[in-house]
C-alpha positions as CSV (number, residue, x, y, z in Angstrom):
1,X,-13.7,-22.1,-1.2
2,X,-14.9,-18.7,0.2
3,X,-12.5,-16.3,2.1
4,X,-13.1,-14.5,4.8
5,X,-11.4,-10.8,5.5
6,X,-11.5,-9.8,8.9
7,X,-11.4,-5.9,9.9
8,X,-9.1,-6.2,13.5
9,X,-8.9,-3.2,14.6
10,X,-12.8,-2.7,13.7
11,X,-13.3,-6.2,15.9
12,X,-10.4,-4.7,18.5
13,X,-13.0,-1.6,19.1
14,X,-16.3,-3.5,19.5
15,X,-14.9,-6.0,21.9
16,X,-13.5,-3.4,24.2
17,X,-16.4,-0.8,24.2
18,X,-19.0,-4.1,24.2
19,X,-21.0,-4.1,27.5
20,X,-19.5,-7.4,28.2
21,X,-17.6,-7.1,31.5
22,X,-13.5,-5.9,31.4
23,X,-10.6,-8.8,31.7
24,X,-7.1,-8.0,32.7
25,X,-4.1,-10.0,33.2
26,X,-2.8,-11.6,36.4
27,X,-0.5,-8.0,36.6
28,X,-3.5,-5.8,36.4
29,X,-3.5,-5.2,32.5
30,X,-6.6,-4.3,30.4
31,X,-7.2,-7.4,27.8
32,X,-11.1,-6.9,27.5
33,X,-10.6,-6.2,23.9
34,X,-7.9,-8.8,23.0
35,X,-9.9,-11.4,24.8
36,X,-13.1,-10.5,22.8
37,X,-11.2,-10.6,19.8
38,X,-9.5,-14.1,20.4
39,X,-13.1,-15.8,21.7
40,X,-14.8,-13.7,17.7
41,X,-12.1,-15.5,16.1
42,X,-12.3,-19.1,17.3
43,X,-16.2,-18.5,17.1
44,X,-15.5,-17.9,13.1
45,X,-13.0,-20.3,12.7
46,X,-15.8,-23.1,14.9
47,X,-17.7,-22.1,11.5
48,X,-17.9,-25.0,9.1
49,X,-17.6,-22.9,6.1
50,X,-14.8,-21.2,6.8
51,X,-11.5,-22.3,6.1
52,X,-9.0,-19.3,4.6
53,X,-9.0,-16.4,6.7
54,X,-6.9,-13.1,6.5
55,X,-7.1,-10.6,9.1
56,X,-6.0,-6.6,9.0
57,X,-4.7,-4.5,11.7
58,X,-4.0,-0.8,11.9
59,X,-0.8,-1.3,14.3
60,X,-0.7,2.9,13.6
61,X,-3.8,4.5,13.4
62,X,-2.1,6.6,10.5
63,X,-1.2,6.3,6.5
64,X,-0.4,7.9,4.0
65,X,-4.1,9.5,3.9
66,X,-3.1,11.7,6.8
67,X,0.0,12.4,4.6
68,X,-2.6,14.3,2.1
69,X,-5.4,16.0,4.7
70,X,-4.8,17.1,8.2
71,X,-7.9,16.4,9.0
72,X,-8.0,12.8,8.6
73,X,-8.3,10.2,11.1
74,X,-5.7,9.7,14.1
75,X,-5.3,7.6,17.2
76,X,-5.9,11.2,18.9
77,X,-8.3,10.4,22.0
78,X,-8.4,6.8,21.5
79,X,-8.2,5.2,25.0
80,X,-4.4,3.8,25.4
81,X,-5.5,0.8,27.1
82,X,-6.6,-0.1,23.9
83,X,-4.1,1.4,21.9
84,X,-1.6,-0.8,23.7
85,X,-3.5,-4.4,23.0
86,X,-3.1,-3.7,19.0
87,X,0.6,-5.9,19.5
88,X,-1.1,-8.5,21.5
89,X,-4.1,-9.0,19.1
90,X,-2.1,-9.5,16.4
91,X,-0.1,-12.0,18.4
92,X,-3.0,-13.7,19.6
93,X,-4.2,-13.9,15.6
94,X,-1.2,-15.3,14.5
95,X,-0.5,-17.6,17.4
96,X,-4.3,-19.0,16.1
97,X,-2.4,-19.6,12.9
98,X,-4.3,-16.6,10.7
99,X,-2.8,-14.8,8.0
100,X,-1.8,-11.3,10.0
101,X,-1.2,-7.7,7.8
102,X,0.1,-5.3,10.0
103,X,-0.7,-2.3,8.3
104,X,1.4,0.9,9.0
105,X,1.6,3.2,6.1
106,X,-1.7,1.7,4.7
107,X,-5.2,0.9,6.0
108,X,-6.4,-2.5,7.3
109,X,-9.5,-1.7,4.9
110,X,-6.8,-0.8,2.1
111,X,-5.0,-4.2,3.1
112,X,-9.2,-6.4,2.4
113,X,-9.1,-4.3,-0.6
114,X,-6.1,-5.3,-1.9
115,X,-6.8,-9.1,-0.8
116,X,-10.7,-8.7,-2.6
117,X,-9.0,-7.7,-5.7
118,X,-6.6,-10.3,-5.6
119,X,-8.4,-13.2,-4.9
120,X,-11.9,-12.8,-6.2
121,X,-11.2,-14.0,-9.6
122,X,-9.9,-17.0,-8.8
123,X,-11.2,-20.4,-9.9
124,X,-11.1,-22.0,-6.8
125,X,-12.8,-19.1,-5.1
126,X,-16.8,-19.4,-5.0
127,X,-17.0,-15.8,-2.5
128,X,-15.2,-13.0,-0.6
129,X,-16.5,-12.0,2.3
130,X,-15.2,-8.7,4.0
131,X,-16.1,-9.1,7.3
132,X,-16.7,-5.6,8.6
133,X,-19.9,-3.2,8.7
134,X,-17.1,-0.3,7.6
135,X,-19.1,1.7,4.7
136,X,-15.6,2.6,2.6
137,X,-15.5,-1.4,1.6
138,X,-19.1,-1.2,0.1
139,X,-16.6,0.2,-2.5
140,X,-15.2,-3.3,-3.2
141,X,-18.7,-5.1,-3.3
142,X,-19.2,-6.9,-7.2
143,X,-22.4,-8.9,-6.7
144,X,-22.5,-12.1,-5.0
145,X,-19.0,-12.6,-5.5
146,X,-17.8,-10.3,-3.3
147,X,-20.0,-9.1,0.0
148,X,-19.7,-7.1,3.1
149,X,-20.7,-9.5,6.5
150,X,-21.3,-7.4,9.7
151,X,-21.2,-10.4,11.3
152,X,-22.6,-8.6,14.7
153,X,-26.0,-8.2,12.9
154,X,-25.6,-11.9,10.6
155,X,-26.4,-9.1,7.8
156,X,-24.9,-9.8,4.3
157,X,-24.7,-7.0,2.0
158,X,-24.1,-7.7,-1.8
159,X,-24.5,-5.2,-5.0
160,X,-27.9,-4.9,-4.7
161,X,-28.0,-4.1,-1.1
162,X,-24.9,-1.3,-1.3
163,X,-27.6,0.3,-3.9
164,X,-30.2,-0.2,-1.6
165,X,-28.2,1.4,1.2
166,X,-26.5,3.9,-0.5
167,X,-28.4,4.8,-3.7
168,X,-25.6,4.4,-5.8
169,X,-23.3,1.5,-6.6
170,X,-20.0,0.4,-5.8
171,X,-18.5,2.0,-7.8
172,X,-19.6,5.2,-7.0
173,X,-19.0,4.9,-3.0
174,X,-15.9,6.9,-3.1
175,X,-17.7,9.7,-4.5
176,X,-20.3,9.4,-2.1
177,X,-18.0,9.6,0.9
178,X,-16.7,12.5,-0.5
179,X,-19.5,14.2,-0.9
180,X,-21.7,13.3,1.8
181,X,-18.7,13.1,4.3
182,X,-17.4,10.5,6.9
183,X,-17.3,11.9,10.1
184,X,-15.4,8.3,11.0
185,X,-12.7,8.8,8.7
186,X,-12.8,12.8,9.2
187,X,-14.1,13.7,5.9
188,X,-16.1,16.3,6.0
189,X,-17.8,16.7,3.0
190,X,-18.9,19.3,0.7
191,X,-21.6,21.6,1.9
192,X,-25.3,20.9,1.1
193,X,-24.8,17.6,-0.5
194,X,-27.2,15.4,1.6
195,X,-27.3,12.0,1.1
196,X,-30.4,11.5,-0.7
197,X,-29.3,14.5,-2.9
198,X,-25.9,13.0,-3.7
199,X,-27.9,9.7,-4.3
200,X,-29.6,10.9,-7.2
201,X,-27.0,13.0,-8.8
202,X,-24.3,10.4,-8.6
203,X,-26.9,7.9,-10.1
204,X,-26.8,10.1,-13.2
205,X,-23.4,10.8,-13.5
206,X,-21.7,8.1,-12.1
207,X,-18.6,10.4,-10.3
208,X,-17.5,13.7,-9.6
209,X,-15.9,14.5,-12.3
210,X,-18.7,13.9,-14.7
211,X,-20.9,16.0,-12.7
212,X,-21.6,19.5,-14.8
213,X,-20.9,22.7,-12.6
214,X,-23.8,24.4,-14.2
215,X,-26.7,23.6,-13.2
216,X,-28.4,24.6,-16.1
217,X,-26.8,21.7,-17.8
218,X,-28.0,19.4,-15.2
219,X,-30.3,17.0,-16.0
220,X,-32.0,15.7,-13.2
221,X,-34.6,18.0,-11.0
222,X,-33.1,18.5,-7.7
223,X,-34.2,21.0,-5.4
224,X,-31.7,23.9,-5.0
225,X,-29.7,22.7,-7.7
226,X,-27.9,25.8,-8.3
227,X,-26.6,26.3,-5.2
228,X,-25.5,22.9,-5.0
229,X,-23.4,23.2,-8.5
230,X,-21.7,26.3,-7.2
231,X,-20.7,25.1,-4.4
232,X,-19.5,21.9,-5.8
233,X,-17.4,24.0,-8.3
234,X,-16.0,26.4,-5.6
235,X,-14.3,22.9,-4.0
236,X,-14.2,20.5,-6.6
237,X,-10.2,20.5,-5.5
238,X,-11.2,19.4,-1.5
239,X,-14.3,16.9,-3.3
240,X,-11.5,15.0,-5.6
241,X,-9.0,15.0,-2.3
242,X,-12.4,14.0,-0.6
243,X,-12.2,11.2,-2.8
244,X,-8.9,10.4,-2.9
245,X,-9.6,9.9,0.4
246,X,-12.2,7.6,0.2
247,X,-10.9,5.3,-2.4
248,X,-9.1,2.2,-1.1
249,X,-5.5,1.1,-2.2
250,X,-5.6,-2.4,-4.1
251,X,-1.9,-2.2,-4.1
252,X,-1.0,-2.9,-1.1
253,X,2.4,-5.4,-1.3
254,X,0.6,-8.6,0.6
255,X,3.1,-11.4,0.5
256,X,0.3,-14.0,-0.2
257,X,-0.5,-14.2,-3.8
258,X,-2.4,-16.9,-4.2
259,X,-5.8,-17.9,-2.4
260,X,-4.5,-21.1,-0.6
261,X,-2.0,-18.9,1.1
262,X,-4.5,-17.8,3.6
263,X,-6.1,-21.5,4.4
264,X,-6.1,-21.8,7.6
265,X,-4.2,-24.8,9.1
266,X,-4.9,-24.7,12.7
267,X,-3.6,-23.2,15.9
268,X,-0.3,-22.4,15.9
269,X,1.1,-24.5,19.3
270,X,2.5,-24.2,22.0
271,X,2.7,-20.6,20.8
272,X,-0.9,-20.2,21.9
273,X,-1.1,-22.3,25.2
274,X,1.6,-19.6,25.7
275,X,-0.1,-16.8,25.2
276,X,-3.0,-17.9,27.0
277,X,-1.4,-19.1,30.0
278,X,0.7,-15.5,30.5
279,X,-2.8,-13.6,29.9
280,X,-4.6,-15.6,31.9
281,X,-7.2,-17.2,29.2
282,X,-6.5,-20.7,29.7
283,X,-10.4,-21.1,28.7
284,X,-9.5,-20.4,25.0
285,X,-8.0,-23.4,24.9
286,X,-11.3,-25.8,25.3
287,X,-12.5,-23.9,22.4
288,X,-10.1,-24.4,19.8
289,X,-11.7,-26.0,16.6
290,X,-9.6,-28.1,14.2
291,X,-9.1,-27.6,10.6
292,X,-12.8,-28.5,9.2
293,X,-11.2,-30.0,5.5
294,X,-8.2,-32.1,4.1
């Protein structure tokens, strides 16, 4: 079987900034994004491969990360029309019978994490796919096993492509964030470390830590290296928060521990008919696939 983990709120955004025209509700309420979201999901779910799907939410855009840095990410200046459909998305996802985590004091992309972890070992699973271009799960890429699908683009990124991205693997992603910065996430990285240089020097030395804060000892030739290693040494403490930061939970207390928790077993009725018919997407409903296995 292969699973598929589906970034909501990451889906929630692209519907409703996506030049497709807006949708509201008989009573005048925005549902562009919600109604995006529903026709991405029956479009996966129409897929003939795809059969156990869980899906993430941020229903606060805050967690414990913002606990740690004030400068992390918040739901400051995002628009509240779409702030208010994060309880109907997830409503419309589990009325389509997925597999919904609400995530409050985690991340949805902690929440994949957790569920990549869990589940990629498992006999009965031949792949993971995270479905999200977010560059924090490149983290949780482990070669073919477990991949990254922006499914906007139909792009597939395994091992070799995070290293072909990035310049480093996996492994070393957190570090990278926290060096390079994420202006998405509100990390804003160390001072002078560039990507390309933080490439090379992570590809020596794997992570932070092992880095040396002398240059001298350095050995790999990077231009300016001395003023990179003192300024690395002068905030190592914000680089290892950086990276704190950056590194996603795979503890996250999902109720489904096994991999046939999330096979999907089709649409969840009437509760969808419902929700259709008080939004206003009746049309939903001549797309619904059925359950493509036994």
């Amino acid at each position: 079987m292969k699973i598929h983990l589906v970034d909501g709120t990451y889906e929630l955004f692209r519907a409703h900034y996506s030049p497709r025209p807006g949708r509201s509700t008989p009573d005048g309420k925005d549902i562009k994004a919600t109604h995006g979201l529903a026709q991405s999901l029956i479009a996966l779910l129409n897929q003939p491969d795809v059969s156990h799907v869980g899906i993430a939410f941020d229903s606060v855009i805050r967690s414990f990360r913002n606990d740690l840095f004030d400068g992390y990410k918040t739901g400051d200046g995002v628009e509240p029309d779409l702030l208010a459909q994060f309880p109907l998305a997830e409503q419309m996802a589990s009325a389509l019978g997925l597999t919904v985590w609400p995530m409050a004091e985690f991340e949805a992309d902690d929440a994949l994490a957790t569920a990549a972890s869990r589940f990629a070992n498992s006999e009965e699973v031949d792949q993971v796919l995270m479905c999200s271009p977010d560059k924090d799960l490149a983290q949780m890429v482990s070669g073919q096993r477990v991949v990254a699908l922006d499914r906007r683009k139909g792009e597939v990124m395994d091992e070799a492509g995070v290293i072909e991205k990035f310049g480093v693997p996996p492994a070393s992603i957190p570090d990278y964030l926290a060096l390079v910065g994420d202006s998405a996430d509100g990390i804003p990285g160390i001072p002078r470390w560039g990507a390309r240089t933080t490439a090379t020097v992570l590809t020596r030395y794997g992570s932070i830590g092992a880095i040396p804060l002398d240059a001298n000892d350095w050995d790999v030739q990077i231009r300016g290296a001395s003023a990179l290693a003192a300024g690395l040494a002068e905030r190592m403490q914000d680089a290892l928060l950086y990276r704190r930061l950056a590194m996603l939970r795979l503890d996250v207390p999902l109720p489904e521990t096994e991999p046939d928790q999330l096979r999907w077993a089709g649409v969840q009725q009437p509760d969808f008919a419902e929700f259709c018919q008080q939004l206003g997407l009746e049309s939903l409903l001549n797309r619904l696939p059925e359950p493509q296995y036994t």
